[in-house]
NUPAMAR-220573 format. One record per atom (N, C-alpha, C): residue number from 1; atom name; x, y, z. Coordinates in steps of 0.02 Angstrom, whole numbers. Layout:
! NUPAMAR-220573
<pt num="NUM" atomo="CA" X="X" Y="Y" Z="Z"/>
...
END
This chain:
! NUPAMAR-220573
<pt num="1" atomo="N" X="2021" Y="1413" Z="-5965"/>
<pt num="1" atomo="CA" X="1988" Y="1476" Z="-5977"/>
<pt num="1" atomo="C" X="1922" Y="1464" Z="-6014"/>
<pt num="2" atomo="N" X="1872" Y="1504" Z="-6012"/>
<pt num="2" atomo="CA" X="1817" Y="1520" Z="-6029"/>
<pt num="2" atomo="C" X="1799" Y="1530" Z="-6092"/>
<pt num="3" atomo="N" X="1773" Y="1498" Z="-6136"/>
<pt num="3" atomo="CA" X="1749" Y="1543" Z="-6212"/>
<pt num="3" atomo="C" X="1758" Y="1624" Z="-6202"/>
<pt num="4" atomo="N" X="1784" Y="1638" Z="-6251"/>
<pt num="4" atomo="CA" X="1762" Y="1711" Z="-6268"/>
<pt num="4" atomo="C" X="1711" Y="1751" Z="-6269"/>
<pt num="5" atomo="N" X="1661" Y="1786" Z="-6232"/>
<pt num="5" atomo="CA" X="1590" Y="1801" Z="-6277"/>
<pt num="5" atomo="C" X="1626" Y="1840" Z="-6346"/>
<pt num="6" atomo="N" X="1574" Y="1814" Z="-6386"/>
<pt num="6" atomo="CA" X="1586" Y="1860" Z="-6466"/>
<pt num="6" atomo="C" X="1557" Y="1944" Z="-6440"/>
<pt num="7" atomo="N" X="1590" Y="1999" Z="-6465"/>
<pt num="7" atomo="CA" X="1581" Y="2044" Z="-6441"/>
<pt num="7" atomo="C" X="1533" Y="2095" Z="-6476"/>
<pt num="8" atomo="N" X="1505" Y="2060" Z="-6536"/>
<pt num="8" atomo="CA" X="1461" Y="2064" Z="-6557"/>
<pt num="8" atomo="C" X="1375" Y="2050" Z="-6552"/>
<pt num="9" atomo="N" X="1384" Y="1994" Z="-6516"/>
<pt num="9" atomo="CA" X="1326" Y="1959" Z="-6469"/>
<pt num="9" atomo="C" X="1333" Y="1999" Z="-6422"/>
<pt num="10" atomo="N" X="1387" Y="2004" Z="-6376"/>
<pt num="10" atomo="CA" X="1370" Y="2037" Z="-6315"/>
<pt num="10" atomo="C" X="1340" Y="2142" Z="-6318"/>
<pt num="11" atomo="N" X="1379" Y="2159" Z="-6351"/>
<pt num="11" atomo="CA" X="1346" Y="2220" Z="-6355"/>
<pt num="11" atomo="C" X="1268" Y="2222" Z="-6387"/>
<pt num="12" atomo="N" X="1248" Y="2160" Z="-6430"/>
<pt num="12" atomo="CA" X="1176" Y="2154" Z="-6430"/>
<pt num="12" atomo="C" X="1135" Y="2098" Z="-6394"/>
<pt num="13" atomo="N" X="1167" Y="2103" Z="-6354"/>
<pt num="13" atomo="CA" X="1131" Y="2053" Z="-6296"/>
<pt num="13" atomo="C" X="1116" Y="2004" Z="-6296"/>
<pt num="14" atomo="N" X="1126" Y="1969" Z="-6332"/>
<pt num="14" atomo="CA" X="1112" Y="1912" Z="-6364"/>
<pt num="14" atomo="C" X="1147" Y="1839" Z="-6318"/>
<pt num="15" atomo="N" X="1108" Y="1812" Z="-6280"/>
<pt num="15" atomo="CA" X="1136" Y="1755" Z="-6243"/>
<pt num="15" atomo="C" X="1108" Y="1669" Z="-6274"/>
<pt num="16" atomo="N" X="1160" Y="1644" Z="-6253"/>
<pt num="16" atomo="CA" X="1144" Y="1581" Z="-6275"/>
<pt num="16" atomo="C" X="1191" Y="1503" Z="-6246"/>
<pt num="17" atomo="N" X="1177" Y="1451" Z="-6270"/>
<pt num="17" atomo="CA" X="1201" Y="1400" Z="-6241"/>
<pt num="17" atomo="C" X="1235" Y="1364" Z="-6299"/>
<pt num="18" atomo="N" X="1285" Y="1324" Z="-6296"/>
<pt num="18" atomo="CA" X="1303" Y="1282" Z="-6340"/>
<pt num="18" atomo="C" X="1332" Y="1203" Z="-6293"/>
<pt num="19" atomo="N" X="1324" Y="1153" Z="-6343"/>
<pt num="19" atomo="CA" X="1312" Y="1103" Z="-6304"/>
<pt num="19" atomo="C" X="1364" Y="1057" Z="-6340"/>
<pt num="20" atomo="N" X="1421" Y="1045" Z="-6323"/>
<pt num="20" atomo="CA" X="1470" Y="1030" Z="-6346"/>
<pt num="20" atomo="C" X="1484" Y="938" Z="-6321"/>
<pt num="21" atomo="N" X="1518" Y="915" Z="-6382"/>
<pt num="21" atomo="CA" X="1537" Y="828" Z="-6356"/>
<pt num="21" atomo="C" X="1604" Y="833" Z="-6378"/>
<pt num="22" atomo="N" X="1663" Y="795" Z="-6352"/>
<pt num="22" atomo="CA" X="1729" Y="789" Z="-6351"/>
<pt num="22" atomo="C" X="1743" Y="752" Z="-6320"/>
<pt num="23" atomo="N" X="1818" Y="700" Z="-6348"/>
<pt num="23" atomo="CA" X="1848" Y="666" Z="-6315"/>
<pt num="23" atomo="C" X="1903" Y="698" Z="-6264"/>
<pt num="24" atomo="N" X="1918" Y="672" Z="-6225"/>
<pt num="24" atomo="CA" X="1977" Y="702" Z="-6167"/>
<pt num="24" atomo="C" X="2016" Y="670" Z="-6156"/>
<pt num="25" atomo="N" X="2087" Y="647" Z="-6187"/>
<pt num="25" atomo="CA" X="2115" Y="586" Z="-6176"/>
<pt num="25" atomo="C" X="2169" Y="593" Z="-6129"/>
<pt num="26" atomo="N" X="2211" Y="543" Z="-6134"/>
<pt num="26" atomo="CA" X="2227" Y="516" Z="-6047"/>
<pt num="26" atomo="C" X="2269" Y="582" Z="-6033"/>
<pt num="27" atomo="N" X="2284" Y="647" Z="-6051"/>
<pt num="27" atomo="CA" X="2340" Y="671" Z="-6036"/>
<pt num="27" atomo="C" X="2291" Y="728" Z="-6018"/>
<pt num="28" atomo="N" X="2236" Y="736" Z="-6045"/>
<pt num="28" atomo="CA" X="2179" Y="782" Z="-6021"/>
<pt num="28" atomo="C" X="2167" Y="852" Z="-6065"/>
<pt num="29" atomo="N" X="2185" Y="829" Z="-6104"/>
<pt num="29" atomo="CA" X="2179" Y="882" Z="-6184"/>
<pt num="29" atomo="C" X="2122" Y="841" Z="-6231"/>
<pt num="30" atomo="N" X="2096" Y="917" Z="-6261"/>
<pt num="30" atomo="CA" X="2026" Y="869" Z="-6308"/>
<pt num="30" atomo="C" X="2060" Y="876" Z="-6359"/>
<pt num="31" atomo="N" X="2031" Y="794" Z="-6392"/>
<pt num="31" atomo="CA" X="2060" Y="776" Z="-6460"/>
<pt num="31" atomo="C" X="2019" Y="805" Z="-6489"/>
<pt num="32" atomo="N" X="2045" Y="849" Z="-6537"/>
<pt num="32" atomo="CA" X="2022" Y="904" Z="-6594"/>
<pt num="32" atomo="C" X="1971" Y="847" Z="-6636"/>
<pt num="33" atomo="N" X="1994" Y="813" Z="-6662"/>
<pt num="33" atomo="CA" X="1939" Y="780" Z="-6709"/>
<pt num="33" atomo="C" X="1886" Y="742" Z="-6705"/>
<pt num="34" atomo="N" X="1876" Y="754" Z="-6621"/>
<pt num="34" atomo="CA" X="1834" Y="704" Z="-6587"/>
<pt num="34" atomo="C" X="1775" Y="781" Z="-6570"/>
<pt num="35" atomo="N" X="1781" Y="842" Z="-6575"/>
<pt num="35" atomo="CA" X="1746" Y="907" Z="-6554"/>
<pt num="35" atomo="C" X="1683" Y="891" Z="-6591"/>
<pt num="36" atomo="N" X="1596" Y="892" Z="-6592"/>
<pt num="36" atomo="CA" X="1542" Y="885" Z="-6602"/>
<pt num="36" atomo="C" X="1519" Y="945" Z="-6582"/>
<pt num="37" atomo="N" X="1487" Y="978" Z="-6608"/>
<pt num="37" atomo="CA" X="1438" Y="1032" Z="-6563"/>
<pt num="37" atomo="C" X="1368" Y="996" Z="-6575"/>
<pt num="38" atomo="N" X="1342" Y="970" Z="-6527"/>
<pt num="38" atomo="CA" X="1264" Y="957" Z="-6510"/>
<pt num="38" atomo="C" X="1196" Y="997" Z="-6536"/>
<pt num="39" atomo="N" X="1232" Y="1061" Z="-6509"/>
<pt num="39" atomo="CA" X="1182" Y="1126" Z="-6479"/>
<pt num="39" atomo="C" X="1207" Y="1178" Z="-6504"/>
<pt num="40" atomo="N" X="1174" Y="1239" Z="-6535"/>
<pt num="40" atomo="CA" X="1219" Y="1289" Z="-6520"/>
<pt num="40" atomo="C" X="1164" Y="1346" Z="-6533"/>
<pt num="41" atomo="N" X="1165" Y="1405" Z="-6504"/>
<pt num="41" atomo="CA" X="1124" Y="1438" Z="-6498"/>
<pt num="41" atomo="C" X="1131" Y="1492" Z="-6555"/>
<pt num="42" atomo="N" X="1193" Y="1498" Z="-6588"/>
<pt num="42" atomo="CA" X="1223" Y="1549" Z="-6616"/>
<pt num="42" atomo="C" X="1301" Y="1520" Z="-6640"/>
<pt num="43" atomo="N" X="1312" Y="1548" Z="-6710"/>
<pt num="43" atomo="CA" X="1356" Y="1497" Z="-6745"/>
<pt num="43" atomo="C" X="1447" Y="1544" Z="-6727"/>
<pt num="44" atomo="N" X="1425" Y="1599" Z="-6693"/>
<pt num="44" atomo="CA" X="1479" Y="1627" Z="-6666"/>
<pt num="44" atomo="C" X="1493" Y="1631" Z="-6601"/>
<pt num="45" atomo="N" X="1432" Y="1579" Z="-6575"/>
<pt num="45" atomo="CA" X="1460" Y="1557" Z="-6492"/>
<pt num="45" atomo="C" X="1509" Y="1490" Z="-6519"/>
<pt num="46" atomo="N" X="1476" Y="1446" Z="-6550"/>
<pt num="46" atomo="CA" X="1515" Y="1362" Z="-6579"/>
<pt num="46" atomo="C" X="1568" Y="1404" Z="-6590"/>
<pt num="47" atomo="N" X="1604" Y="1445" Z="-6627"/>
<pt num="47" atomo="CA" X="1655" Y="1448" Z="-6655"/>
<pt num="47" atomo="C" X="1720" Y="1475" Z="-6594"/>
<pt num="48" atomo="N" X="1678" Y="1492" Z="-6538"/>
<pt num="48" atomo="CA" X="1702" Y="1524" Z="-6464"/>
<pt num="48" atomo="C" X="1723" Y="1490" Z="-6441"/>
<pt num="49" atomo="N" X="1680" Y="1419" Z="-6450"/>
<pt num="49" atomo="CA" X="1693" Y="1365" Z="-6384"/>
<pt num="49" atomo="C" X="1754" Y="1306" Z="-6433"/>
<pt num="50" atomo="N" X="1733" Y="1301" Z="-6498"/>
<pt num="50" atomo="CA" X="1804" Y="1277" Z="-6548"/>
<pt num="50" atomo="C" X="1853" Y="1301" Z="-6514"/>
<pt num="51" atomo="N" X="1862" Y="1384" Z="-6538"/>
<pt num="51" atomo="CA" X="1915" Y="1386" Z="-6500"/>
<pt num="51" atomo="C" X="1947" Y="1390" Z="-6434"/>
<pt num="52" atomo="N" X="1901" Y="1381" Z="-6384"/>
<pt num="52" atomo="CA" X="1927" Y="1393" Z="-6314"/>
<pt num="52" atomo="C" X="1949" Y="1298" Z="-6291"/>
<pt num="53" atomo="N" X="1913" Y="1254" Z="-6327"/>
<pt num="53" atomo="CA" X="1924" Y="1196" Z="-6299"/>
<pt num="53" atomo="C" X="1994" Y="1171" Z="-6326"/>
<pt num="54" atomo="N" X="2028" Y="1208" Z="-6383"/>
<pt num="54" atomo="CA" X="2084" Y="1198" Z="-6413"/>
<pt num="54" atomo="C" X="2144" Y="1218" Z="-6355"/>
<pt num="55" atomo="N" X="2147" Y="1242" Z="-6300"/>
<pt num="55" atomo="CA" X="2172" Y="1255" Z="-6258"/>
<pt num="55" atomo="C" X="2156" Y="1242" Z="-6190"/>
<pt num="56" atomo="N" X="2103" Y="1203" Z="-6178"/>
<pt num="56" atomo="CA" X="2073" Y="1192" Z="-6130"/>
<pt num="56" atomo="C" X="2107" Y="1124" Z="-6092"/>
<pt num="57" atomo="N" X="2124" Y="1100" Z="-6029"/>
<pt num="57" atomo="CA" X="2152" Y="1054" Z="-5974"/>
<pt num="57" atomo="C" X="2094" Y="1018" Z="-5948"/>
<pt num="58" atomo="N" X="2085" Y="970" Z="-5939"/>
<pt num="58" atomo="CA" X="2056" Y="944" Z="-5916"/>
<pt num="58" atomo="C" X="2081" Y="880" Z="-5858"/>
<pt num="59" atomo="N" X="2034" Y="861" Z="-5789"/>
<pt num="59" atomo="CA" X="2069" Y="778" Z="-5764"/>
<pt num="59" atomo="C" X="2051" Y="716" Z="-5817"/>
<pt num="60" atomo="N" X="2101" Y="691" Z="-5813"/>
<pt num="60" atomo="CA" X="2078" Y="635" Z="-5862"/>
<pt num="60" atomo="C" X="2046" Y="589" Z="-5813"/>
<pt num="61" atomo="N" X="1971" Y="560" Z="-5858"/>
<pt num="61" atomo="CA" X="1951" Y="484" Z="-5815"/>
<pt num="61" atomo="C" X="2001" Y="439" Z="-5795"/>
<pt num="62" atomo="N" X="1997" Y="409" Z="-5731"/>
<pt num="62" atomo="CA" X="2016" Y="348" Z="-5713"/>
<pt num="62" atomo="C" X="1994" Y="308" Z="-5709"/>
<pt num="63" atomo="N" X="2012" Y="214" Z="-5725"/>
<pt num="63" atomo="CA" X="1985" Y="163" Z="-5718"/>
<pt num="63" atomo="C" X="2049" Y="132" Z="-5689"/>
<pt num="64" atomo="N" X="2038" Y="91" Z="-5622"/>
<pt num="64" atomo="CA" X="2086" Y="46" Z="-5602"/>
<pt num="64" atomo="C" X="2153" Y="106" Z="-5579"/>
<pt num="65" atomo="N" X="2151" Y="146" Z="-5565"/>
<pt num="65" atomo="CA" X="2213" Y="214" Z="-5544"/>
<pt num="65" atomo="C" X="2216" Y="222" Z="-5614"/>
<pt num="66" atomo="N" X="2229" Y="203" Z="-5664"/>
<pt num="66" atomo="CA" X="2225" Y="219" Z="-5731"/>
<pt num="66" atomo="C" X="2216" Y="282" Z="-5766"/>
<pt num="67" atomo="N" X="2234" Y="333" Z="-5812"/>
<pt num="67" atomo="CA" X="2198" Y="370" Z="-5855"/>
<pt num="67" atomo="C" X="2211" Y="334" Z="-5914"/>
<pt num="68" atomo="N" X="2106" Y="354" Z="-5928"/>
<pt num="68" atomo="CA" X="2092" Y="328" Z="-5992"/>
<pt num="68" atomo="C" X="2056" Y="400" Z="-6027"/>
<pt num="69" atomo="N" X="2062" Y="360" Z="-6094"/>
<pt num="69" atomo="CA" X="2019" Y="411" Z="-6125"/>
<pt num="69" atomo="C" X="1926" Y="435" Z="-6092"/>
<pt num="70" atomo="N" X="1898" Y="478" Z="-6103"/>
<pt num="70" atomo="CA" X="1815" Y="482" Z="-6083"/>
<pt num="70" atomo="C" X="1800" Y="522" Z="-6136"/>
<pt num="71" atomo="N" X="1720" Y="495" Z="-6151"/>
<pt num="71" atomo="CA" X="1697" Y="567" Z="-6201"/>
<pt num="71" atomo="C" X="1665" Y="607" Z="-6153"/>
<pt num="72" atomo="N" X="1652" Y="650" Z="-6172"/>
<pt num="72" atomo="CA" X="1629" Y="701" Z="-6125"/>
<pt num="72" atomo="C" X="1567" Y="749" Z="-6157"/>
<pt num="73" atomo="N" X="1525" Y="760" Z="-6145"/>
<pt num="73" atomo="CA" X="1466" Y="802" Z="-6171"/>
<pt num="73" atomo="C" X="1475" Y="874" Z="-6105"/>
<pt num="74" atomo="N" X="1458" Y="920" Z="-6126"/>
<pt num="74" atomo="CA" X="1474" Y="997" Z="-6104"/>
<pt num="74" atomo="C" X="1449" Y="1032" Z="-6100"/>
<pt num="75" atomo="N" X="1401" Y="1099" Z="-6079"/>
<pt num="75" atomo="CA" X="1387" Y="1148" Z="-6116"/>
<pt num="75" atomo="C" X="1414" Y="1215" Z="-6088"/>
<pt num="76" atomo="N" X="1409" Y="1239" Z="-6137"/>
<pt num="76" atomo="CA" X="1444" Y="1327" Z="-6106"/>
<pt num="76" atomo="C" X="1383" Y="1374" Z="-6118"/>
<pt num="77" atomo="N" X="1386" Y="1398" Z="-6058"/>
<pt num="77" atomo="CA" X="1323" Y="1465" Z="-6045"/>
<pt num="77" atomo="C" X="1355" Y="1530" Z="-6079"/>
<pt num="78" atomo="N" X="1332" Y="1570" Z="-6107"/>
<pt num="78" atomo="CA" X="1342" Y="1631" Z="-6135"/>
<pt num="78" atomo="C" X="1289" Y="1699" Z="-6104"/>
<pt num="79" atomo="N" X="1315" Y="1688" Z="-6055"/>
<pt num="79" atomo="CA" X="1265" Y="1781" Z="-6027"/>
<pt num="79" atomo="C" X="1281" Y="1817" Z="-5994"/>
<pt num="80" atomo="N" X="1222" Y="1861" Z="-6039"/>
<pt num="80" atomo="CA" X="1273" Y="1950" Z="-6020"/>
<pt num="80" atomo="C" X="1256" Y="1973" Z="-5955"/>
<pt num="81" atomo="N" X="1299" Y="1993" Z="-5909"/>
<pt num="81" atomo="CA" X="1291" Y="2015" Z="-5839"/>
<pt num="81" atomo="C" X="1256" Y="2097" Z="-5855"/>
<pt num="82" atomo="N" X="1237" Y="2093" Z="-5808"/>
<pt num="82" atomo="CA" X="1179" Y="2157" Z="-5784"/>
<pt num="82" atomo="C" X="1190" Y="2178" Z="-5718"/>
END
């Protein structure tokens, strides 16, 4: 699933990007203590995408048929439809 928009940004229109780094390890869940925000346009989008990646699936990289861990860099778009 998708970040949340904060519904506070969205009724003031307010769009933005956040640019997220995380590990994804072999089972395809991000390791919480590995979460970086890069980017963030707005400190109540970061706190959107915290929590949406806490629940978030991912494929894990393969090497050799393998899953391994990957870091992963991200970003999530935030805008308001019209």
């Amino acid at each position: 699933a998708a970040p949340r928009y904060p519904e506070t940004l969205r009724a003031a229109g307010v769009e933005g990007t956040v640019l997220a780094e995380f590990v994804v390890d072999t089972a395809g869940r991000v390791e919480p203590a590995s979460v970086r925000v890069v980017a963030s346009a707005h400190p109540l989008f970061e706190q959107a995408v915290r929590a949406a990646l806490r629940g978030l699936r991912f494929r894990p990289a393969e090497v050799g048929g393998r899953a391994v861990r990957q870091l992963v860099q991200q970003p999530f778009v935030f805008a308001v439809r019209r």
